[in-house]
C-alpha positions in Angstrom: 100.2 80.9 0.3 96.5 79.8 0.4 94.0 81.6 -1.5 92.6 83.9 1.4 95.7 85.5 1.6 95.7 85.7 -2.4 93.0 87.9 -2.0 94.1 90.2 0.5 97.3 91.1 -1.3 94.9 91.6 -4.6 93.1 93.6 -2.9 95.6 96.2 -1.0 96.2 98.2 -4.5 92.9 99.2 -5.0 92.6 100.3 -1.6 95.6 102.0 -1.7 95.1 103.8 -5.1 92.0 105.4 -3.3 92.7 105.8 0.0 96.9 106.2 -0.2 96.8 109.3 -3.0 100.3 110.4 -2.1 102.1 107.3 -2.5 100.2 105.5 -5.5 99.2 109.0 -7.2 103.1 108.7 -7.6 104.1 106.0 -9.0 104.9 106.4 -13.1 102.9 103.5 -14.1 100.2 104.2 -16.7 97.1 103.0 -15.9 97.0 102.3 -12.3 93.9 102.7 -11.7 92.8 100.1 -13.9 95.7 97.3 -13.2 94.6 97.5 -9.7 91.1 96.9 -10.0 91.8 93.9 -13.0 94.1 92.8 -10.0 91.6 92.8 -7.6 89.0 91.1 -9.6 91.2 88.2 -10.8 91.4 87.9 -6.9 88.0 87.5 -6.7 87.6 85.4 -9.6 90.5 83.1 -8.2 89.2 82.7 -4.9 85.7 82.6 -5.2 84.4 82.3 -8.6 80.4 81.6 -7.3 80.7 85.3 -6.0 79.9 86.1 -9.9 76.6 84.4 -9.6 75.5 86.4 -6.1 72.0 88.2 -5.5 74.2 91.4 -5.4 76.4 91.1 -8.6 73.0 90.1 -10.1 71.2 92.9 -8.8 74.5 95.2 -10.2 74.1 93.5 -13.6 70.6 94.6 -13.8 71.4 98.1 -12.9 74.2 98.2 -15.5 71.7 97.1 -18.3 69.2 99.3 -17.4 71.9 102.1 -17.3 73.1 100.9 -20.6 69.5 101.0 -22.2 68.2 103.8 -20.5 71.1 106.4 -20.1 71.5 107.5 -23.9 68.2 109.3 -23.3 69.9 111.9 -21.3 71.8 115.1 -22.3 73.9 114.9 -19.4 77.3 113.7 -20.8 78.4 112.3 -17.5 75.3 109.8 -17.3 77.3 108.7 -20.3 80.1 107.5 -18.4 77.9 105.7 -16.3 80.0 102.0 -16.5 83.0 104.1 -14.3 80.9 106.7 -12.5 78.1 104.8 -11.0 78.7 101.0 -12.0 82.6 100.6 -11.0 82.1 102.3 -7.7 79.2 100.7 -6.4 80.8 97.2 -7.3 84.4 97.4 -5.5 82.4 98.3 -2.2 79.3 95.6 -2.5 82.1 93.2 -4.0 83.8 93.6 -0.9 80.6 93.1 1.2 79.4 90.1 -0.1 82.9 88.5 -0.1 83.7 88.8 3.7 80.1 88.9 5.0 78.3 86.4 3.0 81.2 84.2 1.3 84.1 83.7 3.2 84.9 84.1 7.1 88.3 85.2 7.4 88.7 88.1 10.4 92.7 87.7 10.2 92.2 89.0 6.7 89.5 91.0 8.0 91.7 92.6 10.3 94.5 93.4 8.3 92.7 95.5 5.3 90.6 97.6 8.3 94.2 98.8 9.5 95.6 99.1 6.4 92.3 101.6 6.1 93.2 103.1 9.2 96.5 103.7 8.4 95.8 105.2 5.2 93.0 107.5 5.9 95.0 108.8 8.9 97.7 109.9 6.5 96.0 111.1 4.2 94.0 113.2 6.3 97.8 114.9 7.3 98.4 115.0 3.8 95.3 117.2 2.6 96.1 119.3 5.7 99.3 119.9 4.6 98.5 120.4 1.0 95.6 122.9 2.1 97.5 125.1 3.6 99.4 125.8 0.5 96.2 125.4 -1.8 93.6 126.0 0.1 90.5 125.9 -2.2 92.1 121.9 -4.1 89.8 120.1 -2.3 86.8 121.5 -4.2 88.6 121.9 -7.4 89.3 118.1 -6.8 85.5 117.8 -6.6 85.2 118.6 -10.9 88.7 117.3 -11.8 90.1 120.9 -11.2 87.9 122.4 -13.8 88.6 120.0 -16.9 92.5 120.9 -15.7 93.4 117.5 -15.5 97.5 118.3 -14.5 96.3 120.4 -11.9 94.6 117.6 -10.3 97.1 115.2 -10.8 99.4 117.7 -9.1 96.6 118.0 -6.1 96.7 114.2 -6.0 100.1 113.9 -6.0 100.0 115.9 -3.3 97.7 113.8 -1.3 95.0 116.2 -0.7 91.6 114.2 -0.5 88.9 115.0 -2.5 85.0 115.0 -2.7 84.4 111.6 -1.6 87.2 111.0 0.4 85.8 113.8 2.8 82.4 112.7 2.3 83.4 109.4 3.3 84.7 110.4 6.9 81.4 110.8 7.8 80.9 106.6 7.9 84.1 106.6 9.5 83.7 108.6 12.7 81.2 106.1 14.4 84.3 103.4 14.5 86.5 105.9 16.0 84.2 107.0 18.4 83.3 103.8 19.9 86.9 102.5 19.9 86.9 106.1 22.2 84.6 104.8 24.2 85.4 101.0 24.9 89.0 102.3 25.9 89.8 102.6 29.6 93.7 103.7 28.9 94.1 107.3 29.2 96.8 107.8 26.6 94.4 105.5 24.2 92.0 107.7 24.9 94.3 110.6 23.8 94.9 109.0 20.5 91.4 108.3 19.8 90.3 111.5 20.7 92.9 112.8 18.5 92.0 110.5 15.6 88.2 112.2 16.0 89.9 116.1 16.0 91.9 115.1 13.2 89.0 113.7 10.9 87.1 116.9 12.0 89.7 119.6 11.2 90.4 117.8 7.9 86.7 118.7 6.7 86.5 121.7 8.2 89.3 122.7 6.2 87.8 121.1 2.8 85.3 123.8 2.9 82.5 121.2 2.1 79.6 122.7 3.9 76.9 119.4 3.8 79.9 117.0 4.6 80.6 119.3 7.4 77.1 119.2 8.4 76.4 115.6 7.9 79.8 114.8 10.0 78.7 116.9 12.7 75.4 114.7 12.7 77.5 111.6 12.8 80.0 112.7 15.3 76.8 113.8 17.7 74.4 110.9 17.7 78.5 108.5 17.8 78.7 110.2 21.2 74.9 110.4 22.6 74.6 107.2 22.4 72.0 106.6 18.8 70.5 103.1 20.0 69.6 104.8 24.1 67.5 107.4 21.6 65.8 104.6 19.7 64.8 103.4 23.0 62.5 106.7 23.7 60.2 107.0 21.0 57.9 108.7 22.6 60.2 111.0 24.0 61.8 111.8 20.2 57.8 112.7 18.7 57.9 115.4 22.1 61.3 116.6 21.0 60.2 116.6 17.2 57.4 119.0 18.1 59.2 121.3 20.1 62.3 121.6 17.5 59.1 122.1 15.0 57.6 124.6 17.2 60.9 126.7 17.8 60.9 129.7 15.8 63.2 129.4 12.4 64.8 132.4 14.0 66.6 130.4 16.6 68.0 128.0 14.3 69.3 130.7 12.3 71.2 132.3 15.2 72.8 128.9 16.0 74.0 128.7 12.3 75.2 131.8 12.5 76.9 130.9 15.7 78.3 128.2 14.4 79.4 130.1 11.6 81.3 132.8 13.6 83.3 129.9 14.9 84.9 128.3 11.8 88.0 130.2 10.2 87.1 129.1 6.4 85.8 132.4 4.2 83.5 130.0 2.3 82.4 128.1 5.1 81.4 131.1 7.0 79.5 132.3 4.0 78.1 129.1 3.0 76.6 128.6 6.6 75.4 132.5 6.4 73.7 132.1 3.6 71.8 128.9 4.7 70.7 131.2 8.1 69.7 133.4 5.6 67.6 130.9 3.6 66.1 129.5 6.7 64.2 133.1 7.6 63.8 133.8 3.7 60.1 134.3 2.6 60.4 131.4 -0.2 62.7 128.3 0.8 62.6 127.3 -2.5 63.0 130.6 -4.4 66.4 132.3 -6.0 67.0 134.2 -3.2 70.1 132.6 -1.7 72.6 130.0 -2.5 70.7 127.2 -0.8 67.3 128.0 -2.0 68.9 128.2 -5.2 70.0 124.4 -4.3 66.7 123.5 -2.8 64.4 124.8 -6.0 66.2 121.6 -7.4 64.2 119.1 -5.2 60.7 120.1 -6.5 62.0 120.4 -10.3 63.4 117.0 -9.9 60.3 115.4 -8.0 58.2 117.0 -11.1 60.7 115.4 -13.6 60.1 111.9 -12.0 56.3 112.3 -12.0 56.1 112.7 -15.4 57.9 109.5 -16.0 57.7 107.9 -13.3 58.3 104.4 -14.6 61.1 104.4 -16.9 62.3 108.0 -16.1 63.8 109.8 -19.0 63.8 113.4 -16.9 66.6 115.9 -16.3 69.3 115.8 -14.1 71.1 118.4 -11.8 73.8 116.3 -11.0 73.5 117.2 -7.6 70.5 115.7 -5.7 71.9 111.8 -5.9 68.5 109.8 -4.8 66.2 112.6 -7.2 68.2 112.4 -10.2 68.7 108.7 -10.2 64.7 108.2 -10.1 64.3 111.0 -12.8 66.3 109.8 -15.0 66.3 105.9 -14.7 62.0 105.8 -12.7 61.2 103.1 -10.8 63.1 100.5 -13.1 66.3 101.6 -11.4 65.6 102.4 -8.5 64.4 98.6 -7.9 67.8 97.2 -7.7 69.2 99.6 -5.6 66.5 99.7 -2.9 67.3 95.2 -3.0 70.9 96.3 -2.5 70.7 98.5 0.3 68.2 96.7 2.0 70.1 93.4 1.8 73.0 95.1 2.9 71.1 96.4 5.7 69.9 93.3 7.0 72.9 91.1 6.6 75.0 93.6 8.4 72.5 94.1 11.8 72.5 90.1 11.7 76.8 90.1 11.5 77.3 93.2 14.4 74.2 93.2 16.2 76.0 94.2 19.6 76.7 97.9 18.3 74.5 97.9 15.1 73.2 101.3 15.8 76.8 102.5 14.9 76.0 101.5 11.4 72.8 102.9 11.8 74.3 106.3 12.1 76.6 106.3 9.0 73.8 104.8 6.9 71.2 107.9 7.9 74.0 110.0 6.7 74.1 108.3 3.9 70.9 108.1 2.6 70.4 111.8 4.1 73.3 113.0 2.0 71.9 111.7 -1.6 69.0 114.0 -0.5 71.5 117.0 -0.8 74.5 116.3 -2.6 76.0 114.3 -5.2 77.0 110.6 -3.9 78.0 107.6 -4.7 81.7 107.4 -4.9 83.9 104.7 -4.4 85.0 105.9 -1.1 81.7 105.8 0.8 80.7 102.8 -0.7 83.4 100.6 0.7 84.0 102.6 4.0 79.8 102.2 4.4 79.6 98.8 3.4 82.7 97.1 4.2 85.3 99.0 6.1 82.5 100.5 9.1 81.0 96.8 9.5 84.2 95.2 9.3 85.2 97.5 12.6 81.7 96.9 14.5 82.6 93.2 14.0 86.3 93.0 15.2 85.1 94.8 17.7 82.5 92.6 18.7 84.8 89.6 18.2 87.2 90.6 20.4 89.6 90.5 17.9 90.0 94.4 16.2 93.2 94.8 18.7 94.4 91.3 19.1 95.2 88.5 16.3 92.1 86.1 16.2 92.4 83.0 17.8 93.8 80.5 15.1 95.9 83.1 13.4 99.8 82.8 12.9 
């Protein structure tokens, strides 16, 4: 067994402990969690020690020292945790990343984790499905560990019912799907891709998550239009802009509550109501509704990081990612996360420039959803950075469907 394959098999528990909940949510081993990712990292250690000494593990260890100097200023208890919530995460997807994309070139191990992927987010899209429509509200619940009742969100796991980033993540995952859709001339493969794309749909539709809903729908809509034929037409998009500026807020609250009328979800329905509402509302930002209630957070936050704007030291609501992270850590952090993204960026439209614009798509959402919602889980960080570009470059290989050439 040479050390490539090593790797792969180190790395198939950690995958599976978050993307396989009913099978290793199961398992009466103590600890999982953490034996899997000491398993994977041996792995990397074993294989490729120099990894250790990338731009992007050094770019990670100067974000976990500036979390470590910087996040005992805050009176948010979770910044506290910051080593497992934001540090951990980050590092199994960009770990990931740099391995395959800027280390090693192994597509028959490349190959093998994306359908393993696959495989398990296809289940366990079945598996929340099933286990919301005996609890219908555990995906949410999911989304603050049940409400500090820890055994109820075992028992939710156990289930395999997805939670908040597992459904967030489905967002980076749709572009794949749908271009898999599209490069298929068999009619029954067409089914099953078509299928795949109804499937991810219905399973956030029934999550209740009202931004991930939205934010797939984005995805799922530029997928099919064709994102890189609209780059094409600048001109054209500034002429759409300012109609869709000029249309009266009216009409887009009809269509919302269209949309609305459509869904068969009590709190989706009133979720999407309420934004209509907010949308035709005298103050956007006021206390009015639900969402303005959300969006009064964006100019608090932009004050907070104003009047630090260096070093932050400001509040958090724990639920605008990109606002709170530059009001509580300034600039400083925000430094080594614009290198990482942008590296990320360019390495990856350099690896799958044939349908780059795919990626494109998935990273908008991305960055768009920090601007609403909490982020940064481990889900969309390796989906984003790994699984997505690992698909685009199969694909462009010739070799998602087919063992590469050279493989056993």
């Amino acid at each position: 067994m040479n050390k490539k394959t090593v790797f792969i098999y180190s790395t198939i528990p950690i995958l599976g402990y978050i993307f396989f909940p009913v099978l290793f949510q199961n398992i009466p081993l103590p600890g999982l969690w953490f034996i899997s990712l000491f398993i994977y990292i041996g792995g990397l250690f074993l294989v490729k020690p120099k990894i250790f000494l990338s731009k992007e593990f050094v770019a990670i260890y100067i974000l976990s020292l500036i979390y470590f100097l910087l996040a005992p200023r805050t009176e948010n208890p979770q910044e506290q945790l910051w080593l497992f919530r934001r540090v951990v995460p980050l590092f199994v997807g960009v770990s990931l990343y740099t391995y395959f994309f800027r280390y090693i070139y192994d597509p028959k191990g490349l190959r093998i984790l994306f359908w393993f992927l696959f495989i398990c987010i296809i289940i366990t899209c079945i598996t929340t499905l099933f286990g919301l429509s005996m609890h219908p509200e555990a995906s949410r619940e999911l989304a603050s560990s049940a409400r500090g009742d820890f055994e109820l969100a075992s028992y939710y796991q156990k289930l395999g019912i997805a939670g908040y980033g597992f459904i967030t993540a489905l967002a980076y995952w749709v572009p794949i799907v749908v271009l898999c859709l599209k490069n298929e001339s068999h009619n029954f493969k067409k089914i099953i891709w078509l299928g795949t794309i109804l499937l991810l749909l219905y399973t956030v539709i029934q999550a209740q998550y009202t931004t991930q809903l939205m934010l797939f729908l984005i995805a799922l809509v530029l997928s099919l239009m064709g994102f890189q034929k609209l780059i094409k037409y600048r001109l054209l998009l500034v002429f759409i802009g300012i109609g869709v500026i000029a249309i009266p807020s009216t009409v887009y609250a009809s269509m919302v509550e269209y949309l609305a009328s459509l869904l068969d979800s009590e709190l989706l329905t009133s979720r999407l109501n309420d934004f209509a509402s907010s949308i035709t509302g005298d103050d956007f930002f006021g206390d009015e509704t639900h969402f303005s209630q959300r969006a009064s957070r964006v100019p608090f936050l932009i004050t907070q990081f104003l009047n630090s704007s260096l070093i932050g030291g400001g509040q958090s609501t724990g639920h605008v990612f990109w606002l709170d992270h530059l009001s509580l850590y300034g600039i400083v952090g925000a430094i080594p996360w614009l290198f990482l993204l942008v590296s990320i960026y360019s390495r990856i439209k350099k690896l799958v420039f044939k349908n780059f614009h795919y990626f494109q798509i998935a990273f908008l959402v991305f960055i768009l959803l920090g601007f609403f919602k909490n982020s940064g889980n481990r889900e969309q960080y390796i989906l984003l950075f790994f699984a997505l570009p690992t698909g685009l470059f199969l694909l462009q290989n010739n070799c998602l469907f087919k063992k590469p050439s050279g493989s056993n």
